[in-house]
C-alpha positions in Angstrom: -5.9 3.8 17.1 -6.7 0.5 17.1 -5.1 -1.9 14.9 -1.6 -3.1 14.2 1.1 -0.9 12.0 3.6 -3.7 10.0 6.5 -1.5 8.7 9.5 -2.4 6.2 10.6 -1.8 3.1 8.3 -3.3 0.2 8.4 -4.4 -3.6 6.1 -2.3 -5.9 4.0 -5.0 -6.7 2.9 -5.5 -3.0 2.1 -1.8 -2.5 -0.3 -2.5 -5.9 -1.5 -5.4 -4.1 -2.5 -2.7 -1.0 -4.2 -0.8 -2.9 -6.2 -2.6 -4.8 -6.9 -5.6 -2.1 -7.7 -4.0 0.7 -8.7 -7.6 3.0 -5.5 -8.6 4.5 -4.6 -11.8 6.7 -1.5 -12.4 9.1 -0.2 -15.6 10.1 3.5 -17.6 10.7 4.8 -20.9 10.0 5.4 -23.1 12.5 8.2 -25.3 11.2 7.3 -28.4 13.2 4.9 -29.5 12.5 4.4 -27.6 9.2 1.6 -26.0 10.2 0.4 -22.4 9.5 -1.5 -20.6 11.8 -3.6 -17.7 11.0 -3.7 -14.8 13.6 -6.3 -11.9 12.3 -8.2 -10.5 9.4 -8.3 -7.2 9.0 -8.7 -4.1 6.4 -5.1 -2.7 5.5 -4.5 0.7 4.6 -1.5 2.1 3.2 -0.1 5.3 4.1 3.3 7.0 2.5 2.7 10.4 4.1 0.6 11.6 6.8 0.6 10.9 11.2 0.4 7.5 10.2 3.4 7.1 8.5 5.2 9.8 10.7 4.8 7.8 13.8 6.1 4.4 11.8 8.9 6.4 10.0 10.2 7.5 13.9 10.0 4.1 15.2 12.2 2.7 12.4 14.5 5.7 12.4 15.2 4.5 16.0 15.9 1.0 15.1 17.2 0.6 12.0 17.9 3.8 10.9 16.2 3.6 8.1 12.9 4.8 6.7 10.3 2.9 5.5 8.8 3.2 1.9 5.2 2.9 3.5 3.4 1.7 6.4 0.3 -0.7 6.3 -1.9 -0.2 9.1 -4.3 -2.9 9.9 -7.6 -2.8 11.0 -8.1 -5.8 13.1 -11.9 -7.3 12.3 -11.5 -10.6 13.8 -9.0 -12.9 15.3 -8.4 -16.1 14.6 -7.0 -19.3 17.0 
């Protein structure tokens, strides 16, 4: 797979947001000098069941011990600096 998998625990409104908007952007905020910076664009997909979420659900199990109420993966098309 290539792509990046975000995991957590989300409102309801952003999983609407998923699945309607499937165009997603990630960036950070660099406090000084209040700048944002934008890292990729990419297509999300949302998965509650399935390998997908499987794979995320084991990786959180591990460190939080918890289980995540979806996992977005994100299909990197182009990467921003």
């Amino acid at each position: 797979m290539d792509g990046l998998i975000p995991l957590g625990n989300f409102t309801r409104a952003t999983k609407e947001n998923e699945l309607q908007n499937k165009k997603i952007c990630l960036s950070f905020w660099i406090p000084i000098p209040r700048k944002p910076i934008r890292l990729i664009k990419g297509n999300a997909i949302h998965h509650s069941k399935g390998p997908v979420y499987e794979r995320g659900r084991e990786f959180m199990l591990k460190k939080k011990n918890r289980c995540p109420r979806g996992v977005v993966e994100v299909i990197v098309t182009e990467s921003i600096q």
